[in-house]
C-alpha positions, 0 to 999 in steps of 0.5 A: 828655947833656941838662941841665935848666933851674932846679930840675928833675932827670933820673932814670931807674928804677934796676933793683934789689932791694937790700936799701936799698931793700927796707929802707925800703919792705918789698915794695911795689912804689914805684920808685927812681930815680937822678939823671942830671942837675941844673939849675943851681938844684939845691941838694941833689940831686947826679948818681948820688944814688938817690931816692925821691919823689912820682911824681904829679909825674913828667914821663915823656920818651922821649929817643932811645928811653930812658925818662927822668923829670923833676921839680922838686927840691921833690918829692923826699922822700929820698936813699938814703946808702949 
């Protein structure tokens, strides 16, 4: 798997309609997303958190044919707690 360097954060789109999800945004259309890996700077964020954040600040990377994301951990707003 792959790790990313300082304060950045692997995610991938999770595909559900719980009803966390739909607590929290109604019936928008907004992603959540679930962390795949953390850089070694990350102090809040752990792997298989489900988050919600700023996707303008998406980095989109499309490793060995699956669709990945990263970002800085600044731009994550909320940590779904199940």
């Amino acid at each position: 798997m792959f790790r990313p360097l300082n304060k950045n954060i692997l995610l991938q789109v999770v595909k559900s309609n719980n009803s966390v999800q739909n607590l929290f945004l109604g019936n928008s259309q907004r992603k959540v997303y679930e962390v795949i890996s953390v850089g070694k700077e990350v102090v809040e964020i752990k792997v298989s958190d489900h988050v919600y954040l700023d996707e303008t600040k998406l980095v989109s990377l499309n490793i060995q044919g699956n669709d990945y994301y990263l970002i800085e951990e600044q731009y994550i707003y909320l940590v779904v707690e199940e």
